[in-house]
MIRO-218966 format. One record per residue (C-alpha): x, y, z. Coordinates in steps of 0.25 Angstrom, whole numbers, plus 5000, padded with zeros to 4 digits. Example, Ala and Ser with C-alpha at 12.3 -4.5 7.8 and 13.67 -1.06 7.14 Angstrom:
<recs>
504949825031
505549965029
</recs>
This chain:
<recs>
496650115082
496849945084
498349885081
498749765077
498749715091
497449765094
496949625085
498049555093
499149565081
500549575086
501549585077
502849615086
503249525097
503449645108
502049705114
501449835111
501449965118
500050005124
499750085114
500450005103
500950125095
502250225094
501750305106
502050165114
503550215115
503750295126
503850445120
503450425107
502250525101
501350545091
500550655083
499850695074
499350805066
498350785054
497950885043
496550865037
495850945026
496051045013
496650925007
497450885017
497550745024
498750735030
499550755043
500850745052
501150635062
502150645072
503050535080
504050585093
504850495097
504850555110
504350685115
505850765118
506850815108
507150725099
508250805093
508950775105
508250655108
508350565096
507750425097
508250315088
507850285076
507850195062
507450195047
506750085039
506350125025
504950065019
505150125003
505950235002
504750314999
504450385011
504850545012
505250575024
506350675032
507450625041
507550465040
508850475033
509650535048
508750435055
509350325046
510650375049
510750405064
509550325068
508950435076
507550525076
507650675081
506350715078
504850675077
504350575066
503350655056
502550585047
501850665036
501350685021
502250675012
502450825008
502450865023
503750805027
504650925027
503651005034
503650905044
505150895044
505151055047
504251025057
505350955065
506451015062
505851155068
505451065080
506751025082
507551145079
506351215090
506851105102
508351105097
508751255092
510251195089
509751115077
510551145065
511451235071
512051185082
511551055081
511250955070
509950965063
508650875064
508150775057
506650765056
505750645053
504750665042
504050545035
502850555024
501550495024
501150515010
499650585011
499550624996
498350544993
497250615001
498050725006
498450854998
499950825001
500350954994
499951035003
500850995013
499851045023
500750985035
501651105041
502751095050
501651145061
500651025059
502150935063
502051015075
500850985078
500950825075
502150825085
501550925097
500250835096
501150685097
500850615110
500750465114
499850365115
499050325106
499450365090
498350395081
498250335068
497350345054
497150485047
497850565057
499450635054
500150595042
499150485041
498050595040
498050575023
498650425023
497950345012
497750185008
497350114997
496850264991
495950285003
496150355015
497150285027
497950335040
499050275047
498350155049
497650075036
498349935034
498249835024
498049675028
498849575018
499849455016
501149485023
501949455011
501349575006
501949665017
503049755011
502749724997
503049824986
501549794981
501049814995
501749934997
501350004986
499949964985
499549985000
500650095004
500050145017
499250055025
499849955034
500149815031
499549715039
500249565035
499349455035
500349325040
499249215036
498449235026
497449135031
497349195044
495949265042
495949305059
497249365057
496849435045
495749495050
496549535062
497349635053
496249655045
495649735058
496949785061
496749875049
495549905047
495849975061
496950075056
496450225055
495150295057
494750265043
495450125035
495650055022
496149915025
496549815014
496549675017
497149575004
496949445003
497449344993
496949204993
495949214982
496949294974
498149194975
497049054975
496449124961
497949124955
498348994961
496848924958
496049014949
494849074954
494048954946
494548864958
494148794971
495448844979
495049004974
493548964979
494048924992
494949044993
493649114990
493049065002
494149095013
494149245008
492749265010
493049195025
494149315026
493149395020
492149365032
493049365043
493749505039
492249565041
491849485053
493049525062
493249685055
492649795062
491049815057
491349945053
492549915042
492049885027
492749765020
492849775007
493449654999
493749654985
494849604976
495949664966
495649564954
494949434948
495549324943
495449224932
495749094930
496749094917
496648984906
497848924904
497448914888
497249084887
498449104892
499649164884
501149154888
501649254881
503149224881
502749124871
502149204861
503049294856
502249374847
501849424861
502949454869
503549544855
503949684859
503549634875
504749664883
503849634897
502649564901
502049604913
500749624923
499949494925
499749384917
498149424914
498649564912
500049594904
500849724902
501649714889
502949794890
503149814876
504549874866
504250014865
503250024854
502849914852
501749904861
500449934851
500949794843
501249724855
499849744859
499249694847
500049574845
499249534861
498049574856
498249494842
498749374852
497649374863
496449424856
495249434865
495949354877
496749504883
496349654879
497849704874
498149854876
499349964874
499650024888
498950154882
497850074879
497449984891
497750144899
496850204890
495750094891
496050114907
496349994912
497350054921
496650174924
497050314926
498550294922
499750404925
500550434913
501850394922
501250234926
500850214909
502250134909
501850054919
500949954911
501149884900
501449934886
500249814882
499349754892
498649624890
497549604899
496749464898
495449454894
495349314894
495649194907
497149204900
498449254904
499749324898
501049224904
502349244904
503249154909
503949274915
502849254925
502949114929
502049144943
500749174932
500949054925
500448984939
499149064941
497749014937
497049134942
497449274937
496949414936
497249544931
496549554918
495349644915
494449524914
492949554923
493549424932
494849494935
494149644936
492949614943
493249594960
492349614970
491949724981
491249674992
490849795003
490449725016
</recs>
């Protein structure tokens, strides 16, 4: 499978190994064994750091914590004595502990002493979290199909994609591996919105957002990852000119223009066999400063609100408890025709979130107001809207209507 360096992106100063990979460190292997059918899509994947006793043979090592989130076995003594005494398994979720027993009777097997005349092992077991196509509760990895991840590692070159603990990986709701990746703004890197929204695929930073070659470069770069791939590739120049411009301007016409050039260039230069599909998340309208409300100015408005929040062209009214059912009717009374005006029950009811869990109801609003006009819903709380001449978020056919273009 290409690398980065492959399209001449180096992102370290030292030189790669021929290989470019783990198994460039004299010793290290790598197997894996992958489990496919009956409603399972998953898989173990093994990491030795060298091929002898590692009990007796411990190789240094450290800890650096993404979330907090991960399940795992073991990191705790590693961040303590800085050391590894046995193989790195990755695996679902639900099949760490087989994993960790798979170990722990490896080592007990080469050192008989352990435990009783020596000090115990410490295995290391981390999750790769399958659940979305895989039946995780079947825990259909066993201590045996460890075995076989760690008898089958060798060197040279790792396979990647649907194979091992990637075997049931997924992205953006479709199936991935260990190698889909997402193209953005590296300010975006790291972010709690990034981390959330994309989870698992990894995170190519765009450096120059003008920089259509270099942009296409790492668009390349992950359209390549895996045998099968869902790449996502965001930009944002039509989406911040819009705020900044409106959508009814000269600058968002011209912004218009270089998108489509990034458009062009992006299927020129990908592989003939990759599908582009571009599309967008919202509209936009251009808001008429005489249809806006500010509502810290009217207080028959703000009445029973101890919050207001979501975006300006659709608010979510935190409201005293019960008071809700008036509070609604005092916006509708005010806005008339200009916003629909609903009761959390309501708008859920009506589906305009969807299929919604009973745990996430407290999430919205007790009232939602969403535009139906080219106003907005201010608060100086919000001093960054009061700036903005384009905005979205409404239900209006302009802001619910995007594209879909299927080259």
């Amino acid at each position: 499978m290409p690398s980065a360096r492959d399209f001449g992106l180096a992102f370290v100063l030292l030189p790669p190994g021929p290989l470019n990979a783990i198994t460039d460190v004299e010793g290290v292997t790598v197997g894996h064994r992958t489990l496919s059918g009956g409603g399972s899509a998953t898989g173990v994947t093994a990491v030795l750091p060298h091929g002898g006793d590692l009990f007796r043979r411990k190789v240094r090592a450290g800890v650096e914590v993404i979330n907090g989130f991960g399940k795992s076995v073991g990191l705790m003594q590693v961040a303590e004595l800085a050391t590894v005494e046995t193989p790195i398994l990755l695996t679902n979720t639900f099949s760490v502990a087989a994993c960790a027993e798979a170990l722990i009777g490896r080592a007990i097997a080469a050192n008989p002493d352990i435990g009783r005349r020596t000090s115990t092992v410490n295995p290391l077991v981390f999750e790769c979290n399958d659940g979305a196509i895989n039946d995780i509760q079947a825990m259909a990895v066993t201590a045996a199909d460890a075995g076989a991840a760690l008898q089958d590692a060798e060197g040279g070159a790792v396979p990647q994609g649907a194979v091992g603990a990637g075997a049931g990986m997924t992205a953006f709701g479709f199936k991935a591996g260990i190698g889909t990746a997402t193209v953005a703004p590296a300010a975006f890197a790291g972010t709690g919105l990034t981390e959330v929204a994309l989870r698992d695929p990894h995170f190519l930073a765009v450096s120059d957002e003008a920089d259509v070659t270099n942009r296409c470069v790492l668009a390349n770069i992950a359209v390549s990852s895996g045998e099968r791939n869902l790449s996502y590739c965001y930009e944002r120049l039509l989406d911040k000119t819009g705020h900044a411009h409106g959508v009814d301007s000269p600058q968002w016409r011209d912004a218009l223009v270089w998108v489509d050039g990034l458009a062009r260039a992006l299927r020129e230069r990908l592989p003939e066999e990759v599908r582009l599909i571009i599309t967008a998340d919202h509209g936009m309208v251009d808001i008429d400063p005489g249809s806006c409300v500010m509502a810290d100015d009217e207080p028959e408005l703000v009445a029973d609100v101890h919050a207001i929040a979501g975006e300006a062209r659709f608010r979510h009214l935190m409201t005293t408890r019960g008071t809700a059912d008036q509070v609604a009717q005092r916006w509708r009374d005010r806005l008339g025709e200009a916003a629909w005006v609903l009761t959390r029950d309501e708008a859920i009811e009506a589906g305009w979130f969807g299929a919604v869990a009973t745990r996430f109801r407290d999430r919205f609003g007790d009232v939602v107001v969403a535009m139906a006009n080219d106003g907005a819903i201010l608060s100086r709380k919000y001093p960054g809207e009061l700036r903005l001449i384009g905005m979205h978020g409404s239900m209006t056919s302009a802001e619910m209507s995007v594209p879909l273009l299927i080259d």
